[in-house]
C-alpha positions in Angstrom: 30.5 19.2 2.8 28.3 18.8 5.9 27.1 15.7 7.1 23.5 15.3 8.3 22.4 11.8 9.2 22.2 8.5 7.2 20.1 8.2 4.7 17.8 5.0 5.5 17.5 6.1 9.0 16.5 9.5 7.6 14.0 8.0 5.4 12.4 5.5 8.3 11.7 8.4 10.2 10.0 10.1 7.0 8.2 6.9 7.1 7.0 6.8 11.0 5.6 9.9 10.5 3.6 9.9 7.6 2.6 6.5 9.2 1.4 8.0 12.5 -0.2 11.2 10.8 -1.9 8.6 8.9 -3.0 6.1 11.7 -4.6 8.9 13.7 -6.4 10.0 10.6 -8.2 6.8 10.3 -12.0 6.7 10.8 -14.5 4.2 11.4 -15.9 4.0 8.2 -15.3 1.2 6.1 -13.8 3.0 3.5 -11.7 4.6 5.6 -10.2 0.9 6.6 -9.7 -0.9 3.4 -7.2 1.0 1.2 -5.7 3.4 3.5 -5.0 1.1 6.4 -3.2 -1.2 4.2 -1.3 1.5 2.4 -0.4 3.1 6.6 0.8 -0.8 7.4 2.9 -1.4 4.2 5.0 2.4 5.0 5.2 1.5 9.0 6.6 -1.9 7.6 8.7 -0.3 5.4 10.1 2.3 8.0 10.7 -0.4 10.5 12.4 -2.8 8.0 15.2 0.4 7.1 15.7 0.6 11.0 16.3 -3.0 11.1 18.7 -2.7 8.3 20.9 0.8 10.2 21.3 -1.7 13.0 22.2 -4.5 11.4 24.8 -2.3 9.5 25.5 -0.7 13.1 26.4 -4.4 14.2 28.4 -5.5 11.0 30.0 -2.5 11.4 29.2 -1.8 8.1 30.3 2.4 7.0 26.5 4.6 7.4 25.1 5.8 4.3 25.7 9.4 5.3 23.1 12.2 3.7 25.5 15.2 2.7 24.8 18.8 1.5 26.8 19.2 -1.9 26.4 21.8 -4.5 25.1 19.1 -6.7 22.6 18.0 -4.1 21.4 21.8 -3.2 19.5 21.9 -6.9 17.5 19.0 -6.3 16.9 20.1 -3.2 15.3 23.0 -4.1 13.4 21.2 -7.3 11.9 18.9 -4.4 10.8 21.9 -2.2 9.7 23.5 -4.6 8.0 20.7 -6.0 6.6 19.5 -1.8 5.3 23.4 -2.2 3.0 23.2 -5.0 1.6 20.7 -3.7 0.9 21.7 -0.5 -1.0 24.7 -2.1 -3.5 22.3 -3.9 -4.3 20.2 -0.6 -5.3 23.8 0.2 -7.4 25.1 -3.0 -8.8 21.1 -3.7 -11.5 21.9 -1.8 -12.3 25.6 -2.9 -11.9 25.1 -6.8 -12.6 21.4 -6.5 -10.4 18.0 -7.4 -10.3 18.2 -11.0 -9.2 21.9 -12.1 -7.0 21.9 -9.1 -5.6 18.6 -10.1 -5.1 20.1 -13.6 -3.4 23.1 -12.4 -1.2 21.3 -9.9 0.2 18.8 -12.8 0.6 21.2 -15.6 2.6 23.6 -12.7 4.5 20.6 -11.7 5.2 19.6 -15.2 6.5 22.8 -16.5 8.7 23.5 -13.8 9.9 19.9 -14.0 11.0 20.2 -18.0 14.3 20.5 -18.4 14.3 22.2 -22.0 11.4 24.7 -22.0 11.3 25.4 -25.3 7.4 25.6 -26.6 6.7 22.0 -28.0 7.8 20.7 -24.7 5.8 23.4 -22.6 2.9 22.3 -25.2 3.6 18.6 -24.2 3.8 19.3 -20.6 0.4 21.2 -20.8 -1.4 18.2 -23.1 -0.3 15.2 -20.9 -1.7 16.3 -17.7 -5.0 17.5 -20.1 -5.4 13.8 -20.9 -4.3 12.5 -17.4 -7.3 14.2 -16.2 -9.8 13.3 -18.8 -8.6 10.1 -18.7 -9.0 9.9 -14.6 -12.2 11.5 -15.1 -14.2 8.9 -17.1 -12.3 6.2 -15.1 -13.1 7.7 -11.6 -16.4 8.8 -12.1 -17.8 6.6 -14.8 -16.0 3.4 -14.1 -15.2 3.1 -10.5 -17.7 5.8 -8.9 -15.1 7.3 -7.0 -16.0 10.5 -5.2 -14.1 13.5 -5.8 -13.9 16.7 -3.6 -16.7 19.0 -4.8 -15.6 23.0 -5.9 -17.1 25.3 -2.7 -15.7 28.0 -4.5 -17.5 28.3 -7.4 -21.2 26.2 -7.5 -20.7 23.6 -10.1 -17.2 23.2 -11.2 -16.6 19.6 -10.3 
């Protein structure tokens, strides 16, 4: 078993960099202040209250949560990278097909990889809940809150 590091000081620096990515991201717009800001705030918080807490159990002497590579550990691992790659590639074809058929690719991907059992009623179920998930996001995005999506520049007028 190899040991890497513990696992909330692991996590905190996760969180400082999503945080920083995220702060010099920020624009002037309003809209670009409200949400995003507060959501940037709450993970630096976040990451600096799990440093507080690996030196306070540095100074209590307290035995490190220590992050280890198991055989056990290796599957998930790989479920998460996997996972961390699919949706890298729809930050990259959001724009070119546009938000909502990448969106409905990206969820039906993730959720039949995800099933455990793939026999067909649960590959039919993991095709029919992201379906609805985007129908349902699509009246309440567009028809509720007048949220704007990412337009397809791929194809002229697939939204």
């Amino acid at each position: 078993m190899q040991k890497i590091v513990d696992r909330d000081f692991l996590a905190a620096l996760v969180l400082f960099s999503l945080g920083a990515i995220s702060l010099s991201q920020e624009g002037p717009d309003l809209m670009n202040w409200v949400f995003p800001r507060l959501a940037t705030y709450l993970v630096l918080i976040i990451a600096a209250a799990l440093v507080l807490r690996v030196v306070f159990s540095t100074i209590v002497n307290r035995k490190p949560d220590i992050m280890s590579m198991s055989s056990e550990n290796r599957v998930a691992f790989v479920d998460v990278f996997s996972f961390l790659l699919i949706v890298l590639c729809y930050l990259f074809v959001m724009y070119g097909l546009g938000f909502w058929l990448a969106s409905l690719i990206m969820l039906s991907l993730t959720s039949i990889y995800l099933t455990l059992e793939k026999t067909r009623r649960n590959i039919g179920l993991a095709l029919v809940v992201p379906l609805a998930t985007c129908v349902t996001a699509y009246v309440i995005f567009l028809h509720v809150f007048y949220v704007p999506v990412p337009q397809a520049t791929w194809w002229a007028g697939i939204n």
